[in-house]
C-alpha positions in Angstrom: 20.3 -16.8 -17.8 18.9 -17.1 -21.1 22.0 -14.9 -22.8 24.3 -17.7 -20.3 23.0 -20.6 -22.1 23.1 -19.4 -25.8 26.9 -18.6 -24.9 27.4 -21.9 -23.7 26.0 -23.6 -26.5 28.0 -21.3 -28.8 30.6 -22.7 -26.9 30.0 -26.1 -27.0 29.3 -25.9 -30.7 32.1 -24.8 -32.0 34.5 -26.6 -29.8 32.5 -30.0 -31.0 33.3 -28.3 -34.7 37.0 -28.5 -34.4 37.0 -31.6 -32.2 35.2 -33.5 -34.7 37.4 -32.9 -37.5 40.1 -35.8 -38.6 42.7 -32.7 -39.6 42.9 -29.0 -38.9 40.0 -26.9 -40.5 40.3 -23.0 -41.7 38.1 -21.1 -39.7 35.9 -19.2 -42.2 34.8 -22.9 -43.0 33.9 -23.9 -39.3 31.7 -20.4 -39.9 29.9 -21.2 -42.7 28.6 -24.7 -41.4 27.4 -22.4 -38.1 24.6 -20.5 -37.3 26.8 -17.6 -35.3 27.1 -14.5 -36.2 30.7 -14.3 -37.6 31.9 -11.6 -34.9 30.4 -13.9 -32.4 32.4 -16.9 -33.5 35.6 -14.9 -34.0 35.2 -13.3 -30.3 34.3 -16.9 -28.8 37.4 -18.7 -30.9 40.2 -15.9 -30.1 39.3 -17.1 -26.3 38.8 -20.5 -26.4 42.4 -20.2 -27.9 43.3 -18.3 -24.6 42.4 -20.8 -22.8 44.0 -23.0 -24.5 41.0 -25.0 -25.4 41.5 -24.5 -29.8 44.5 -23.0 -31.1 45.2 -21.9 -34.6 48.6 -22.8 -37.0 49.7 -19.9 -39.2 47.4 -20.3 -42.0 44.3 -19.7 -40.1 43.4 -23.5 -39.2 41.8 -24.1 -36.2 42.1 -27.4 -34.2 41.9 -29.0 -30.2 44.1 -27.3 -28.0 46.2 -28.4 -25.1 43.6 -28.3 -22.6 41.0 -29.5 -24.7 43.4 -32.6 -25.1 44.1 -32.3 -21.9 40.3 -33.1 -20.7 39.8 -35.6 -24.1 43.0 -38.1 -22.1 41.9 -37.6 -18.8 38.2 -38.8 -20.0 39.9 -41.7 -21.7 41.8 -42.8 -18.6 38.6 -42.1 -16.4 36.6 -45.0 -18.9 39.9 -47.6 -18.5 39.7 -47.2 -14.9 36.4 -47.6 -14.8 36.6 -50.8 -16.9 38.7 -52.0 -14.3 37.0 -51.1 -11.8 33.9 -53.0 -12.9 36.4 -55.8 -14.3 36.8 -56.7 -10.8 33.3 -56.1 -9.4 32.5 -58.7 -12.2 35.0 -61.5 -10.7 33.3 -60.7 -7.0 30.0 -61.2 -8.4 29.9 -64.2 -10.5 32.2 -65.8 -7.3 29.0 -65.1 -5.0 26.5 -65.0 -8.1 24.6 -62.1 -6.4 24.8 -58.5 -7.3 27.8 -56.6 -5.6 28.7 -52.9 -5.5 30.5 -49.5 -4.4 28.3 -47.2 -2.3 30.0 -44.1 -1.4 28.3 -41.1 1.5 26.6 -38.2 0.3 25.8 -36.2 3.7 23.2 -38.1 5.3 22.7 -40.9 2.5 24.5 -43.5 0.4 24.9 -43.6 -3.0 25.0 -46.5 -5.5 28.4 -46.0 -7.4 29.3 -48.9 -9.3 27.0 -51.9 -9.4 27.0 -55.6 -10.8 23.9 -56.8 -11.5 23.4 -60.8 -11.6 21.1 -63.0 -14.0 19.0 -64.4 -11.8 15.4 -63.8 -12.8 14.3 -62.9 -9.4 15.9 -59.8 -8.9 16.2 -56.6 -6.8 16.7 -53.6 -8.9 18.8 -50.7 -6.9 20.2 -48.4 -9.8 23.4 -46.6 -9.5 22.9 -43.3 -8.3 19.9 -44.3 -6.2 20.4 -43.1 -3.0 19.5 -45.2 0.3 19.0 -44.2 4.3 21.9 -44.7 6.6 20.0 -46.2 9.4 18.7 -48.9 7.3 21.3 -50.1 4.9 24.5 -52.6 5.4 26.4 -49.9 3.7 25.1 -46.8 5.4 25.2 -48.6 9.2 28.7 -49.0 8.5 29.4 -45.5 7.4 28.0 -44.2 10.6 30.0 -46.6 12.7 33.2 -44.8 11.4 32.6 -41.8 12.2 33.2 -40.1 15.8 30.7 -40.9 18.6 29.6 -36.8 18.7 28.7 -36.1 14.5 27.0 -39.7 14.4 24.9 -38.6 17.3 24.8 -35.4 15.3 24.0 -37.3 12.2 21.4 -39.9 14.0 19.6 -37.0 16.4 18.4 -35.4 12.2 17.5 -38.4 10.7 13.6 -39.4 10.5 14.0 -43.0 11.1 11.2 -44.1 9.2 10.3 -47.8 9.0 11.2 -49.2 5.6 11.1 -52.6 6.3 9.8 -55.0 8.8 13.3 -55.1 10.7 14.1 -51.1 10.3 16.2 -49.6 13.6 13.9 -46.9 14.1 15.1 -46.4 18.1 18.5 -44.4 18.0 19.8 -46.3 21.0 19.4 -49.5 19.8 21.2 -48.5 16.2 23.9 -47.3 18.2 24.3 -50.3 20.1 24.5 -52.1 16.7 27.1 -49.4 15.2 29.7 -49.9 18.1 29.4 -53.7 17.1 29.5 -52.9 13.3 33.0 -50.8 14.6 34.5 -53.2 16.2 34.1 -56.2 13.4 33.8 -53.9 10.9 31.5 -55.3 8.9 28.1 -54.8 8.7 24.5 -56.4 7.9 21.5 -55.6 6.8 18.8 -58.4 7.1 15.3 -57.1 5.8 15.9 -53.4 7.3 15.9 -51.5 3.5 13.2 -54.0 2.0 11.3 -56.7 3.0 13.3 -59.7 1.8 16.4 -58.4 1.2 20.0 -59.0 3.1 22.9 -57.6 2.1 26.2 -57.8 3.6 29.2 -54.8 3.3 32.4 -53.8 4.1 34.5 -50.4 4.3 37.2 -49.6 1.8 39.7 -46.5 3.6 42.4 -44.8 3.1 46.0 -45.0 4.1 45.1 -43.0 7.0 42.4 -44.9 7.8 39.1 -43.0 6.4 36.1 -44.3 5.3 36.1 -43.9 1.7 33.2 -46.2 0.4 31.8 -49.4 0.9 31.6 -52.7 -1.0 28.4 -54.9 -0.7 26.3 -57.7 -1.8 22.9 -58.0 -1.5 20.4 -60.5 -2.8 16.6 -61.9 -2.0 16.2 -63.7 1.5 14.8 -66.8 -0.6 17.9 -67.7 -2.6 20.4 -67.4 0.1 20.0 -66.6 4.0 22.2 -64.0 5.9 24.2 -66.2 7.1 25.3 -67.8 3.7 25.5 -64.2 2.3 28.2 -63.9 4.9 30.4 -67.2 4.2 31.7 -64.6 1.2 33.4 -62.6 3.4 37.1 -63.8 2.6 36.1 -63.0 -1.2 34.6 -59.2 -0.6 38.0 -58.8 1.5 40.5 -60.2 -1.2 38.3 -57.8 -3.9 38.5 -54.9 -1.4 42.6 -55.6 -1.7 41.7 -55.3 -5.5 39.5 -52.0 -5.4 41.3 -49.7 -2.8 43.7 -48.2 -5.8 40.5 -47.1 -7.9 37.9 -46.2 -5.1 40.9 -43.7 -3.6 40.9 -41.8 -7.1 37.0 -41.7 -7.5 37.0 -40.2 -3.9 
């Protein structure tokens, strides 16, 4: 593992070398400014340029490859996109002034994908990345109420559903009974089931074909707006769903 790593770094060391030069460099000088062993770094450049990752001119120069560029533009369209995408989220969150976001299933949980935080000083602080429960969460509820009756039975029959907050399903019949509801609007609520004081409200983005991809929520403390006012922004999660579904089918 050890010898793994010191390639790697080899690796990434010399490609950050030649990537960080403004024109083509000769190789013996990419050596000197290194710490590898000359063989090394001639072994490890002849096949990064197999793999197209440097390449070399005639007089010995080293410089980015096609794939390296390849990667370089496809990371550059990646940060646009996201831009975009949190462009948007922006417009849906100053429009409700709470904090809206993209949660997206990871096997039994949700994850926190793209988030807008608002600038109210009492705040609720979910991080992107942070992954929540299923059973308790607008976001997760919903995810379970697109799937077929016999995996979220699957799904609900593993889960330890452990009482978060004062209203958190912890009875699988009675969450079921509040997924085929959540099917059939297709929206779903989550009022103080996560954490004590918290409501949140989400919808599903899907594909073409009709698969769940993500969700898109709101969520904000019980004291500055109810449930019920939480949902009077319906019509501007759909119209920023209409927005999003281009972006959230590439990040899938």
């Amino acid at each position: 593992m050890e010898n793994k790593a010191n390639a790697v770094s080899r690796i990434v060391e010399i490609i950050t070398q030649s990537a960080r030069q403004e024109q083509p460099v000769p190789l013996p000088d990419l050596i000197f400014h290194s710490e590898i062993p000359k063989p090394t770094y001639h072994r490890l450049v002849q096949q990064l340029d197999e793999e197209q990752f440097l390449t070399a001119d005639e007089r010995g120069n080293v410089y980015p490859g096609a794939e390296l560029k390849r990667i370089a533009l496809n990371l550059n369209s990646n940060n646009e996109r996201k831009a975009q995408l949190q462009a948007i989220l922006h417009g849906l969150s100053r429009r409700v002034k709470e904090t809206c976001g993209i949660a997206i299933p990871d096997g039994n949980e949700m994850v926190y994908h793209e988030r807008i935080q608002t600038n109210w000083p009492l705040q609720i602080v979910l991080p992107i990345g942070m992954k929540t429960p299923v059973w308790a969460t607008a976001s997760g509820k919903l995810f379970l109420s697109s799937l077929p009756k016999t995996q979220r039975e699957r799904i609900i029959g593993q889960l330890d559903m452990t009482k978060l907050a004062k209203n958190t399903h912890t009875d699988p019949d009675t969450l079921e009974q509040e997924l085929k509801i959540i099917r059939g609007r297709q929206v779903s609520v989550d009022n103080e089931e996560f954490i004590d004081g918290l409501v949140a409200v989400a919808i599903p983005v899907k594909s073409s074909d009709g698969k769940f991809l993500a969700s898109l929520f709101c969520h904000c403390p019980k004291t500055r707006k109810s449930l019920d006012q939480l949902l009077t922004y319906l019509p501007d999660l759909e119209r920023t769903r209409d927005q999003l579904q281009g972006y959230i089918q590439e990040l899938t």
